[in-house]
N, C-alpha and C positions, 0 to 999 in steps of 0.2 A: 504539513499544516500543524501548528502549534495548539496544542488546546488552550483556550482562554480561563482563567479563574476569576469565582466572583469574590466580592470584596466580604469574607465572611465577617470580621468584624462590624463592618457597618450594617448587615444584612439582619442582624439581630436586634441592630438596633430599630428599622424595620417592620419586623415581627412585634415592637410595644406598640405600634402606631395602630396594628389592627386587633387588640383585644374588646374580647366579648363582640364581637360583631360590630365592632363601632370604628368607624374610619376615623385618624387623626390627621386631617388633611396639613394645617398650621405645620406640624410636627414633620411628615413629608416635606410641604414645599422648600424649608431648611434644612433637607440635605439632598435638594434638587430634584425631588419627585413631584410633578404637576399632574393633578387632576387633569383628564383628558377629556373624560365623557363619565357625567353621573349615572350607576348605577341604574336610578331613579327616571331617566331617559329611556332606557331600553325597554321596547317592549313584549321584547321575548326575552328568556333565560337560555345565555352565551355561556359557555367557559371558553378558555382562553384559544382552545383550535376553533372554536364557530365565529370566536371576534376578529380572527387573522383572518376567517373568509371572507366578514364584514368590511374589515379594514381594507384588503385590496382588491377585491371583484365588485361592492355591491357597495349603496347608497343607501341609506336609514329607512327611505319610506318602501325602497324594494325590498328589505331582508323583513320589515313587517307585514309588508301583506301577500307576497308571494312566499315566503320560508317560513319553515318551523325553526324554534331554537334547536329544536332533538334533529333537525336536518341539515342544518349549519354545522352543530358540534360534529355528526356521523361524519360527515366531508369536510370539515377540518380538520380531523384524526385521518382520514386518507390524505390528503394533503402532507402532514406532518410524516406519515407511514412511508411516503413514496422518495420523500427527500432524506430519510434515515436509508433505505433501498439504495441511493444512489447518491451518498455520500462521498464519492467520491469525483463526479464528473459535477459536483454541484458548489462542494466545499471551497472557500473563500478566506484570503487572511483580513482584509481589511475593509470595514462595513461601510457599505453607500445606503443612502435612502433607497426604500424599498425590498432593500435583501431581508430574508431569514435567518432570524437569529432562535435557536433548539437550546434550552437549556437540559441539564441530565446531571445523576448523581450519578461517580466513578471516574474511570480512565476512557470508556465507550461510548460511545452512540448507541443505544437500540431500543424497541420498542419497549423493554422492561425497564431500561435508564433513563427513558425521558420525563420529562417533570412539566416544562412548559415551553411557552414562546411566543412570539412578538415578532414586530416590523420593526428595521430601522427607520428613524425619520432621520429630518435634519441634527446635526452635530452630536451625532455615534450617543443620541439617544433612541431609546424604544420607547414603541407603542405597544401595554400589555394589557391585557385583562387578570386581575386579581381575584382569582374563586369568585366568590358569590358576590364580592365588592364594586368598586368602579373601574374605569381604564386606564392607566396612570401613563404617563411620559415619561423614563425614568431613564437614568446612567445604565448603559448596557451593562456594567457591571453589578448594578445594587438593586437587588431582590430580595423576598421571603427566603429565609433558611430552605423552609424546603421544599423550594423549588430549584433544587439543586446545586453543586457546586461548580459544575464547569457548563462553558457554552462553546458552538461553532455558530461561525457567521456561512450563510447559504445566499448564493446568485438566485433568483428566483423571480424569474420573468412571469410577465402578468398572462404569456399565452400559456403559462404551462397549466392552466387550470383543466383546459381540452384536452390534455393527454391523460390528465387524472382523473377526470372524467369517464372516460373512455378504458381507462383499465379498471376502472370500476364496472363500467358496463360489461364487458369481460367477465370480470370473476362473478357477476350476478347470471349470465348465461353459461356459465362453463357449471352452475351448482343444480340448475334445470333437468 
């Protein structure tokens, strides 16, 4: 599998869109980044692994009243943990809706090079959460600088949540 590169040039350009806290959405949607989901919608505080939980297991009114945001992020970083783990029965060259896309700085994969990540949707765009910002729909290749410079695209079936799950429960009784 080939590692993919993101477009740093454009990625900088990017980076002017969100100065001082301030989103420049106009500025986005002209080099193909849409607003997905406002900020301002969310009722909890997501980073980018609690919005991938969001995005393909759970519905808006169930992640607010049964989850925390600090519960969604913790099992979104397993999530992300367990497909870095198993990189290789997972890894994929060419993105369909719903796969996992990891972005990372360097030549690797691991838990110390990972930056961020997202869902593919329709036409080899992603679904991501921007830091503290909103959700964007964006070219799999055109992100914040540093969120990395290369990406894999990941198979990532909606049952695997029960096995991640599940080795979770694992390491919380093997620490008893």
């Amino acid at each position: 599998m080939s590692l993919k590169k993101l477009n740093n040039n454009s990625s900088s350009i990017v980076d002017s869109c969100f100065l001082k806290g301030k989103e420049n959405t106009m500025k986005l949607r002209e080099m193909g980044i849409d607003l997905f989901l406002p900020r301002e919608t969310m009722d909890i505080q997501l980073e980018c692994t609690g919005f991938l939980l969001y995005l393909k297991h759970f519905d808006h009114k169930q992640l607010n009243s049964e989850f925390t945001g600090e519960m969604c992020n913790y099992i979104g970083e397993e999530i992300v943990d367990f497909f870095i783990k198993n990189q290789k029965q997972y890894k994929k060259e060419t993105p369909e809706k719903g796969d996992l896309i990891i972005y990372f700085q360097g030549k690797d994969l691991t838990n110390k090079t990972f930056k961020h990540v997202g869902l593919v949707d329709d036409n080899e765009k992603v679904i991501s959460k921007f830091c503290e910002f909103s959700s964007y729909k964006h070219p799999i290749d055109l992100l914040l600088t540093n969120f990395g410079d290369n990406y894999l695209i990941f198979d990532y079936p909606k049952n695997i949540l029960q096995k991640i799950i599940s080795n979770m429960y694992k390491k919380i009784k093997t620490k008893k």
